[in-house]
N, C-alpha and C positions, 0 to 999 in steps of 0.2 A: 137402329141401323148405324153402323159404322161412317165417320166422313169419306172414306176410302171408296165405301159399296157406294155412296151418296153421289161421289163424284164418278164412278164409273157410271152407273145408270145415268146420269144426265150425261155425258159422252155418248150411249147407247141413243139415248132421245134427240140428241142435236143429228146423230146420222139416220133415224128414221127420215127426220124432218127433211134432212137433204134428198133420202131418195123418196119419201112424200113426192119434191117437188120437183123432181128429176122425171116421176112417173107420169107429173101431169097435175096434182093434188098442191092446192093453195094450202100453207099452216098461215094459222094467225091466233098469235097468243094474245088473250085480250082477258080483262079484269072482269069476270064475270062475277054478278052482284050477286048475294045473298039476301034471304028474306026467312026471319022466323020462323022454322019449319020444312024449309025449303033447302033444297043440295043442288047447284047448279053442276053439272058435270061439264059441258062442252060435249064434241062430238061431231063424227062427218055429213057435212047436207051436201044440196046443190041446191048453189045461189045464180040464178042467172047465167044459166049454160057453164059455170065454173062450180066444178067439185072442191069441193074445200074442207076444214078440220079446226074445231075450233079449240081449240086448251084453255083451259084456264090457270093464269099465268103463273096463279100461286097456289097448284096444287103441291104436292111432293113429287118428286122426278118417280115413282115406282109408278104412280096413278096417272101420269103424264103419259110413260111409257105402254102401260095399261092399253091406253086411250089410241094412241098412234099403234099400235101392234091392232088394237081391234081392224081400225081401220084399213089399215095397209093388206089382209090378210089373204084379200081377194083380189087384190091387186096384180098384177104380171109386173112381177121384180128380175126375172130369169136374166135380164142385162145389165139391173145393175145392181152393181159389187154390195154386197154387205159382210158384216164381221159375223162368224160362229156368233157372238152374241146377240146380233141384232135380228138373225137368221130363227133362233131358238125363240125369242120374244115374242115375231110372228108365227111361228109355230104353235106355242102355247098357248095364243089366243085364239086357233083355228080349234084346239080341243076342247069336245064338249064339255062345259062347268056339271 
């Protein structure tokens, strides 16, 4: 992956993250531990009456963005603004793998 495509996608992932929290949805990037055999992903829960997304901070921005498109897909975004790209992201992760 080009630095170019690299830094677009993490632009794409900083504006999920903003309408994430615009929508109502906590992000929190946090250093999630690995263990021999094991792949921490991150992902959306509810913690205590608050909806939330956890990333893990040192994925690659494509697997980041992955992760927030899963999440957002169900979401009611109809008010707020996103880019053709960020738009398509969610998109992609509403279609069946």
């Amino acid at each position: 992956m080009t630095e170019h495509s690299e830094s677009r996608l993490r632009r794409v992932v900083e504006e999920l993250i903003e309408a994430a929290e615009r929508s109502g949805v906590k992000v929190r990037r946090e250093k999630l531990l690995r263990e021999v055999g094991y792949r921490a992903r991150g992902g959306a829960c509810r913690l205590r009456e608050e909806n939330l997304v956890i990333i893990d901070r040192d994925q690659p921005a494509h697997e980041q963005l992955e992760l927030l498109a899963e999440a957002l897909r169900d979401r009611d975004l109809e008010s707020v603004y996103l880019s053709p790209a960020a738009r398509r992201a969610i998109g992609a992760a509403s279609e069946p793998s």
